[in-house]
C-alpha positions in Angstrom: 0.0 0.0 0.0 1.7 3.7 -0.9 1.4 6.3 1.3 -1.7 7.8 -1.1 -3.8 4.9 -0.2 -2.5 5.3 3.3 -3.4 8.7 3.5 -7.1 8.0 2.3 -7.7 5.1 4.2 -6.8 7.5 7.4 -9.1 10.1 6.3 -12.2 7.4 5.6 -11.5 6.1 9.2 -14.2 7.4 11.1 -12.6 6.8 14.2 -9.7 8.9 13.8 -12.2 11.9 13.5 -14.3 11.2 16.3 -11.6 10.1 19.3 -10.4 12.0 22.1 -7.5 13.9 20.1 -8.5 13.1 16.5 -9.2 15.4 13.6 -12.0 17.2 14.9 -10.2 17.7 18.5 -7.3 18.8 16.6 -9.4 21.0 13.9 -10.9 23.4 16.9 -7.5 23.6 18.5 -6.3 25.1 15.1 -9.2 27.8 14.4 -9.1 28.1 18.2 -5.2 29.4 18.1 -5.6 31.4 14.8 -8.8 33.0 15.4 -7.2 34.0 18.4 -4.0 35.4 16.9 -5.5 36.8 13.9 -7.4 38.7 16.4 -4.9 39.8 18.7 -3.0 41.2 15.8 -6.0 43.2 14.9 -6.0 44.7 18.3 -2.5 45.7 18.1 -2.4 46.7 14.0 -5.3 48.0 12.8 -5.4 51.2 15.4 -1.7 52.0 15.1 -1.9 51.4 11.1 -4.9 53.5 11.3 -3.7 56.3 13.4 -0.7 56.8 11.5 -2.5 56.8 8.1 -5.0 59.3 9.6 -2.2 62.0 10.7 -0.2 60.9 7.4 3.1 60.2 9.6 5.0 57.3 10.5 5.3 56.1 6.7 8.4 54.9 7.4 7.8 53.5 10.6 5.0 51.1 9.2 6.8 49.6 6.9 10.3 49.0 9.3 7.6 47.2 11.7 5.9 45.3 8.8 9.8 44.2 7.8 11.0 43.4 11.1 8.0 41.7 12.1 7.5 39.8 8.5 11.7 38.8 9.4 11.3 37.5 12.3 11.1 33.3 12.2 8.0 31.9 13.6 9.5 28.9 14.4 12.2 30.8 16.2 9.7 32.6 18.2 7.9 29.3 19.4 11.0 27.9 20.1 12.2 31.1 22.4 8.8 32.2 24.0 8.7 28.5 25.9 12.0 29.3 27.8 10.1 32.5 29.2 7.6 33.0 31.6 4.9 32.7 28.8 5.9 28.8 28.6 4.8 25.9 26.7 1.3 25.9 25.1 -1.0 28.1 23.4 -0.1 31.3 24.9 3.2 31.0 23.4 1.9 29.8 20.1 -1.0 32.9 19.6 1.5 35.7 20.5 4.4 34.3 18.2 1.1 33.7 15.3 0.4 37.2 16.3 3.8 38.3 15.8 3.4 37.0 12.1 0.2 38.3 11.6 0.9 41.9 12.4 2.7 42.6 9.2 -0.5 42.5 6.8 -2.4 44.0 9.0 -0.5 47.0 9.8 0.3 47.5 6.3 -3.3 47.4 4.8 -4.6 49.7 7.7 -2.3 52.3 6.5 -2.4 51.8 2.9 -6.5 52.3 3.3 -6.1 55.4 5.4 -3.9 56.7 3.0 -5.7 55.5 -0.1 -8.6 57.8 0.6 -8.6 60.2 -2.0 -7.3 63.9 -0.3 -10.5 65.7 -2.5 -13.1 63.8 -0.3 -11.4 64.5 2.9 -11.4 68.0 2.1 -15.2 67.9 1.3 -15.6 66.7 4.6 -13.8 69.3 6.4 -15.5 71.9 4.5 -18.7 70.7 5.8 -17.3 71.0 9.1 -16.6 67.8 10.2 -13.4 67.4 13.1 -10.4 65.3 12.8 -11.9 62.4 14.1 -15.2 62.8 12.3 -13.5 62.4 9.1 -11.8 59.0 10.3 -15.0 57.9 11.7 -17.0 58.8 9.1 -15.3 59.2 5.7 -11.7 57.6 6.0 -12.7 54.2 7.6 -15.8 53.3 5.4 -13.5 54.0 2.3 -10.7 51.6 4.3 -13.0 48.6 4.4 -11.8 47.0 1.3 -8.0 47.1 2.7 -8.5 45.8 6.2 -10.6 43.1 4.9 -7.4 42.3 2.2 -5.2 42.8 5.3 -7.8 40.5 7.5 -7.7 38.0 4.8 -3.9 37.8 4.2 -3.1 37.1 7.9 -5.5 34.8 8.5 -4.7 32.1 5.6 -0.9 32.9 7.1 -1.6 32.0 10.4 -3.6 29.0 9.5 -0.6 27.6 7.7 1.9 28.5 9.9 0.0 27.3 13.4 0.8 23.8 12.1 3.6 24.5 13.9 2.0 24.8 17.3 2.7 21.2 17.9 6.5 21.4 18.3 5.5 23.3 21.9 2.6 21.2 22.7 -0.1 23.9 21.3 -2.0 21.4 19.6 -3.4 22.2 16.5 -3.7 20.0 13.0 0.8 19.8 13.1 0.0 17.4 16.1 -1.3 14.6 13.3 1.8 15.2 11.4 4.5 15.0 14.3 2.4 11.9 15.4 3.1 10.1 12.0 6.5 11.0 11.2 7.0 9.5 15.2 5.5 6.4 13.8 7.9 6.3 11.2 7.4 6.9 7.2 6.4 3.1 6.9 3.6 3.0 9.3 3.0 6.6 9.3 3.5 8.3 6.0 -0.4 8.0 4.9 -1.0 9.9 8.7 1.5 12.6 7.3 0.1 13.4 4.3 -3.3 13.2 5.7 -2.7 16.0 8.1 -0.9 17.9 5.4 -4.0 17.6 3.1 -6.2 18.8 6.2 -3.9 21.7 6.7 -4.3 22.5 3.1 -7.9 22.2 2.5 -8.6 24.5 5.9 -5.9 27.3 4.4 -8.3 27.2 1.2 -11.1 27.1 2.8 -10.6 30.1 4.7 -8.9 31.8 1.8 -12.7 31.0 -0.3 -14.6 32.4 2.3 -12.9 35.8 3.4 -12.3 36.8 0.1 -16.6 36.6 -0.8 -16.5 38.6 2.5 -14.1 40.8 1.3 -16.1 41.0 -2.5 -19.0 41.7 -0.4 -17.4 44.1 1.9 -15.9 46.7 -1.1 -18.5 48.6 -2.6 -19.3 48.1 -6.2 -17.4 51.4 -7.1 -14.4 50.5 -5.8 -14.4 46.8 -7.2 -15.0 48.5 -10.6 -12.2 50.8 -9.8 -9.8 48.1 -9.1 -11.0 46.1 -12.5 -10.1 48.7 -14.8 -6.9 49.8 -13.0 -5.9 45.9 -13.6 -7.2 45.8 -17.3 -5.1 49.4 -17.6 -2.2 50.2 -15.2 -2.3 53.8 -16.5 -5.6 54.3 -14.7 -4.6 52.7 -11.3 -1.3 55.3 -11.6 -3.7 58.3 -12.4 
């Protein structure tokens, strides 16, 4: 038997779905640990990305964090953050995840502050609207496209990369991996690529549905917009 036919056997075994630590177990462990990080990184991201877009400083500053942040190895960070107080576990797995979703988030918060078009913010201070009016009211709405893009870049990445949680006992999908390559390739190389299919087929299926959201999210305008600045660069530039 190759390791396909492994792999599908695995996956048709209803048993290893339904025990205590099987692929459902294992599936709310991994949308448990990225909801949480995508989420944490929103808390931290989106308000600096979109003060600093607002005030139209810290240009520079957004994108050295975005690097440095986007630099860092998340493997490095799970293997540093359990030799701290933070320890083994989930906490150390969703703030390194956070660490690696900070990057699109920050940078898509400031692009879509940014973005807005200087005419309309203008025509919203000449009707006497105040700083934060103009955020609130006429910057953010127009930023919805761009956080959503942002949103749905870090999620799929943190989906992917929590796979990883397992080598500090975080739990996750990775723990049906590392549990077949402990088994050996023999025995366990159909358990392998099963969990590397699950992994896979979550990471698309959250790619499919935020990006309907985020179609559903822009407003026709803008989706129109961003066609003909695709079908001619020239526009996009102007």
């Amino acid at each position: 038997m190759n390791v396909v036919e492994q792999a599908y056997r695995w996956l048709n075994d209803p048993l290893n779905w339904t025990i205590p630590g099987g692929i459902l177990d294992r599936l709310g462990e991994h949308l448990w640990l990225s909801a949480a990080s995508v989420l944490l990184g929103c808390a931290v991201a989106w308000p600096v990305g979109i003060l600093l877009g607002h005030t139209g400083r810290g240009g520079g500053l957004t994108v050295t964090v975005a690097n440095v942040t986007r630099a860092v190895p998340t493997l490095a960070l799970l293997t540093l953050l359990p030799l701290t107080f933070v320890g083994f576990g989930s906490p150390a797995v969703i703030l390194a995840l956070t660490v690696f979703a900070i990057p699109p988030l920050l940078a898509n918060a400031y692009t879509g502050i940014r973005e807005v078009d200087p005419e309309v913010r203008e025509a919203a201070r000449g009707m006497g609207m105040s700083s934060w009016q103009v955020l609130a009211k006429v910057e953010l709405p127009l930023a919805v496209p761009y956080l959503a893009t942002g949103f749905r870049t870090a999620a799929v990445q943190v989906v992917a990369t929590a796979t990883l949680a397992t080598f500090v006992n975080g739990g996750g999908l990775g723990t049906i991996i590392s549990q077949g390559f402990g088994l050996g390739l023999s025995a366990g190389g159909g358990q392998v690529l099963a969990g590397g299919i699950l992994v896979a087929a979550l990471a698309l299926l959250v790619e499919a549905v935020l990006a309907i959201l985020e179609r559903v999210l822009t407003p026709r305008h803008l989706r129109q917009r961003r066609r003909q600045a695709a079908a001619d660069p020239s526009l996009g530039a102007a």
